[in-house]
C-alpha positions in Angstrom: -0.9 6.2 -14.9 0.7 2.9 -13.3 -1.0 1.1 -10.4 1.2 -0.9 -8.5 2.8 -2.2 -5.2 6.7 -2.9 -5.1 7.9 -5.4 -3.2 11.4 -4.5 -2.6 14.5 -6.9 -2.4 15.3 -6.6 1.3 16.6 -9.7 2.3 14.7 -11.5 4.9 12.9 -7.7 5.9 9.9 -5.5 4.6 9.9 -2.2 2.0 6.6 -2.2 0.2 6.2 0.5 -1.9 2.7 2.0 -3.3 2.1 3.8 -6.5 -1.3 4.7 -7.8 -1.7 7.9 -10.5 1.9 9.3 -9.5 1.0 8.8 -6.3 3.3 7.2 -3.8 3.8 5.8 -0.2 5.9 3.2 1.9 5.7 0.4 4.2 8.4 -0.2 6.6 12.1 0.5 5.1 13.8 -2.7 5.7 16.3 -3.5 7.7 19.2 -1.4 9.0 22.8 -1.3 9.3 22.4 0.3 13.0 22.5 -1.4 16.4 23.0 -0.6 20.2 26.6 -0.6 21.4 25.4 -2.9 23.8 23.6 -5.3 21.1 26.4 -6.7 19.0 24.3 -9.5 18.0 22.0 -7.5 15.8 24.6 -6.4 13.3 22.5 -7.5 10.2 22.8 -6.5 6.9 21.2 -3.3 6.2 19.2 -2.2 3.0 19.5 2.1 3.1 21.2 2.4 0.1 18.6 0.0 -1.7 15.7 1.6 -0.8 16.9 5.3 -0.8 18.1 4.6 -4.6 15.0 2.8 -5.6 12.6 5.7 -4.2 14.8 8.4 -6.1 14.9 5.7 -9.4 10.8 5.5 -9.0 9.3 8.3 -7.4 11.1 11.2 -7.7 9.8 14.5 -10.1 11.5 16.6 -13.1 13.6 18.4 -10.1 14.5 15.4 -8.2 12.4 15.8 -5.4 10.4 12.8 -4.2 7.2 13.3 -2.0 5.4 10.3 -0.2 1.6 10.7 1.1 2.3 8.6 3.4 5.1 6.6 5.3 3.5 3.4 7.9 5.9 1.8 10.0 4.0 -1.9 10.8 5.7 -2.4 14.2 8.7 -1.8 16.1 11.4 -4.4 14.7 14.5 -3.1 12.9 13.6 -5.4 10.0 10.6 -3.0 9.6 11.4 0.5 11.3 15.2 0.1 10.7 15.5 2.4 7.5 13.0 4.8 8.1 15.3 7.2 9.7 17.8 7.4 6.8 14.8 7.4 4.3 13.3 10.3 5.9 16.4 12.1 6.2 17.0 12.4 2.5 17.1 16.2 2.0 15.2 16.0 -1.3 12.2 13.9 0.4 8.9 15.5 1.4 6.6 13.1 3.8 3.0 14.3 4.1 1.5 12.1 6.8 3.5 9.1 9.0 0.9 6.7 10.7 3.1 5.1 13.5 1.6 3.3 16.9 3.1 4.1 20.0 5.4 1.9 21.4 4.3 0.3 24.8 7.1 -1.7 25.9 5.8 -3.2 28.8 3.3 -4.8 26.9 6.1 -7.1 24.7 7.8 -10.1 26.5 10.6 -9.9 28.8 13.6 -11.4 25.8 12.5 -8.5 23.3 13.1 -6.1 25.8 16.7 -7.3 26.7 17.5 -8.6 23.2 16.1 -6.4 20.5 16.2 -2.9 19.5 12.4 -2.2 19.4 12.4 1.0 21.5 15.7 2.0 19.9 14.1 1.7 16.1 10.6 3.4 16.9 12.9 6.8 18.6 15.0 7.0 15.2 11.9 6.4 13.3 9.5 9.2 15.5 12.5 11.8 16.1 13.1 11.6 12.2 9.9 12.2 11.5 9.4 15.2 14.1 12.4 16.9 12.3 11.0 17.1 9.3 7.5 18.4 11.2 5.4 15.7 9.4 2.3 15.0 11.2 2.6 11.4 13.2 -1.0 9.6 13.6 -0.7 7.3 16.4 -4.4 5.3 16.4 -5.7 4.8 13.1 -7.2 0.7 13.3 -10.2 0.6 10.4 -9.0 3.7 9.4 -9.8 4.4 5.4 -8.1 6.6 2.8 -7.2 6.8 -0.3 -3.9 7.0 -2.5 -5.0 8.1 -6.2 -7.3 4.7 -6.8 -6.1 3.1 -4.2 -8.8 2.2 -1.2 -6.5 1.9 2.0 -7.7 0.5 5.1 -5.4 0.3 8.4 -6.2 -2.3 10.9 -4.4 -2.3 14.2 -6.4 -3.0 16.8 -5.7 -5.4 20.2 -7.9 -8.2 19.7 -8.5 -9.8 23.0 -7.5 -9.4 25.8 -3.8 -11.0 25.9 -3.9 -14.0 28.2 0.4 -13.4 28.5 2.9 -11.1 27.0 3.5 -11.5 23.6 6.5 -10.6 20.9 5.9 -6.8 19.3 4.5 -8.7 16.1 0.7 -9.3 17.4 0.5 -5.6 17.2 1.5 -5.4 13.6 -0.5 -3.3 11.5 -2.4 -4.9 8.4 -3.0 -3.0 5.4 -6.0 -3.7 3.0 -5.4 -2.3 0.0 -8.3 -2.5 -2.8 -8.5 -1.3 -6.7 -11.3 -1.8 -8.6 -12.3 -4.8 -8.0 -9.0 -6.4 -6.6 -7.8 -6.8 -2.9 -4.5 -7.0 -1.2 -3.8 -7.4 2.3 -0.3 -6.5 3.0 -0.4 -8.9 6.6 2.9 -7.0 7.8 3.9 -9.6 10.4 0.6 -10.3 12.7 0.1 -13.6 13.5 -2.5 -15.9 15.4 -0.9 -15.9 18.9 -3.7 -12.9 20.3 -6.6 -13.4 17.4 -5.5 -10.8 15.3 -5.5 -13.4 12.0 -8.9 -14.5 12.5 -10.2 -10.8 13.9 -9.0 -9.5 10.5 -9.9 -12.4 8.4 -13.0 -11.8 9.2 -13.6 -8.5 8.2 -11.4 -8.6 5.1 -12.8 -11.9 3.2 -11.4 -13.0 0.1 -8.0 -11.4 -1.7 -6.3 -11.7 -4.6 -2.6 -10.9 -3.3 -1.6 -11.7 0.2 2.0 -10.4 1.7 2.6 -13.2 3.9 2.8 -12.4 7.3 6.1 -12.2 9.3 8.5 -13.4 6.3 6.7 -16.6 5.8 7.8 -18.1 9.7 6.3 -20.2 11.8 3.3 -18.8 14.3 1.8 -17.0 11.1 -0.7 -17.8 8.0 -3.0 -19.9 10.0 -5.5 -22.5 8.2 -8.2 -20.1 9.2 -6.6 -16.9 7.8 -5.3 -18.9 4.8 -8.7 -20.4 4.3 -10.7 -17.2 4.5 -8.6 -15.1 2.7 -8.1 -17.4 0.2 -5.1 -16.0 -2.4 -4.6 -16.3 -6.0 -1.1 -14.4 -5.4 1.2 -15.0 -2.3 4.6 -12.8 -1.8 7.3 -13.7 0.7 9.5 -10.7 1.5 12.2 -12.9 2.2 14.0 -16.0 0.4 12.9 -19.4 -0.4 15.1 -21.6 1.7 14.0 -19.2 5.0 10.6 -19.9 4.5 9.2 -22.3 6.9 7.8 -25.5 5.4 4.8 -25.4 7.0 4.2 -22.3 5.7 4.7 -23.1 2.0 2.2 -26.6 2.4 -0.4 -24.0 3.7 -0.1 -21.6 1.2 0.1 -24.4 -2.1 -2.4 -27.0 -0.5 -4.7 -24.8 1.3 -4.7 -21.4 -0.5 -3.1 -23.0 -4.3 -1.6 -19.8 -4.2 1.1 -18.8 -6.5 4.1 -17.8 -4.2 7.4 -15.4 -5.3 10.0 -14.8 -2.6 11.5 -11.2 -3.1 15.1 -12.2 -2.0 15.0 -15.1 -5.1 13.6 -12.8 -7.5 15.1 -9.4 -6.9 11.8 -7.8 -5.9 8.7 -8.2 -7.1 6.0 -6.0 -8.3 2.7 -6.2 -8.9 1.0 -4.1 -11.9 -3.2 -4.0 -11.7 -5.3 -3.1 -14.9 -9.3 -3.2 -14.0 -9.3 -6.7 -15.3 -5.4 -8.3 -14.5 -3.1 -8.3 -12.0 0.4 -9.0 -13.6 3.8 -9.6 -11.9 7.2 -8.0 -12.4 10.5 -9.6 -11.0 14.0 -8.6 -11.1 13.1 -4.8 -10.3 16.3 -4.1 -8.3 19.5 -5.7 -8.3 20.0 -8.6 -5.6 20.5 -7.7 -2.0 
């Protein structure tokens, strides 16, 4: 039976998909080709077609049916949410359990509220969902379970008490996920702006594969986090040129991590044995 996590080609958004003993799960669904009426300026290439064909290419049975434990959407941003409701829409796909914060809106800064399509995103996602009658968990932070060898473990906790309103990323779930004696920690896109990086850090320690928080942009992968966590493996859902340079020094100087950049590579998975980790590329035709 394979272990691995996929790391779908979705441009400059996340699709990470798990796969342990023919077991399988997904977080976020990558971008969407959706937007408000009254949001022209988020028409952004969209990824449905990608990741609906990869899940049926990967995961589905003899009979063409495709069941996922799981689904976790990470936070409300369209690069995230955006193709969960197509995904879960797919008459031949059975979810099990969907672990999915509320949204709080009045908790994000005033420009996401005008400008972005976070409440928009989560209501497709969550009404989706409620179609199909799959159970929605809404607080889950340290929260443990397991996908055939996988160890998972949820954090998504507030970590202090916000001294201003932030974007929806400082309440991106993190994902811990452990085999044997391997850990990855699949950052979705927290970042250090309300202590969520070094709350986490700390109870997660060293890892061998790090998903680099929020696409590899500035106001994420802190010296602390980098320093703590310290990776042998770093993976950019997004492409190289995007990345911000600061980001990259931290990750070669401080980590000496080994980074691949979805977008470049065409995806990228990772394959663990109980003593190596290896690395696929190329598993999906460019986005």
């Amino acid at each position: 039976m394979s272990h691995a996590i996929h790391f779908l080609n979705t441009g400059h958004s996340d699709c990470i998909l798990l796969e342990s003993d023919g077991h399988f799960a997904l977080i976020d669904a990558g971008e969407d080709t959706d937007f408000p009426a009254d949001k022209p300026h988020l028409r952004y290439p969209g990824y449905e077609k990608e990741v609906c064909e990869y899940l049926q290419t990967h995961c589905a049975d003899e009979n063409g049916q495709i069941t996922l434990d799981f689904v976790l959407g990470t936070h409300c941003h369209s690069d995230h949410l955006g193709g969960f409701d197509t995904v879960i829409n797919l008459p031949n796909l059975t979810v099990k359990q969907a672990f999915l914060k509320p949204y709080h809106e009045e908790n994000i800064f005033i420009m996401e509220r005008r400008r972005w399509d976070n409440r928009e995103v989560y209501t497709q996602m969550k009404e989706a969902l409620e179609r199909k009658n799959v159970p929605i968990t809404e607080s889950f932070d340290r929260l443990t379970l397991t996908l055939g060898a996988f160890k998972i473990t949820f954090f998504n906790g507030t970590y202090q008490k916000p001294k201003c309103k932030f974007g929806e990323n400082v309440h991106s779930v993190v994902t811990l996920v452990e085999y044997g004696k391997f850990k990855t920690v699949l950052a979705g896109d927290m970042n250090y702006k309300n202590g969520g990086e070094k709350a986490i850090a700390k109870l997660v320690g060293k890892v061998d594969v790090l998903k680099v928080g929020h696409h590899g942009y500035s106001g994420s992968s802190s010296v602390h986090w980098l320093r703590t966590l310290n990776p042998d493996y770093a993976v950019f859902c997004n492409n190289r040129k995007r990345v911000h340079p600061h980001v990259l020094f931290r990750i070669r100087r401080i980590a000496k991590a080994k980074p691949y950049f979805t977008a470049d590579c065409g995806g990228v998975k990772a394959v663990f044995s109980d003593d190596t980790i290896t690395f696929q590329t190329d598993i999906m035709p460019s986005a």
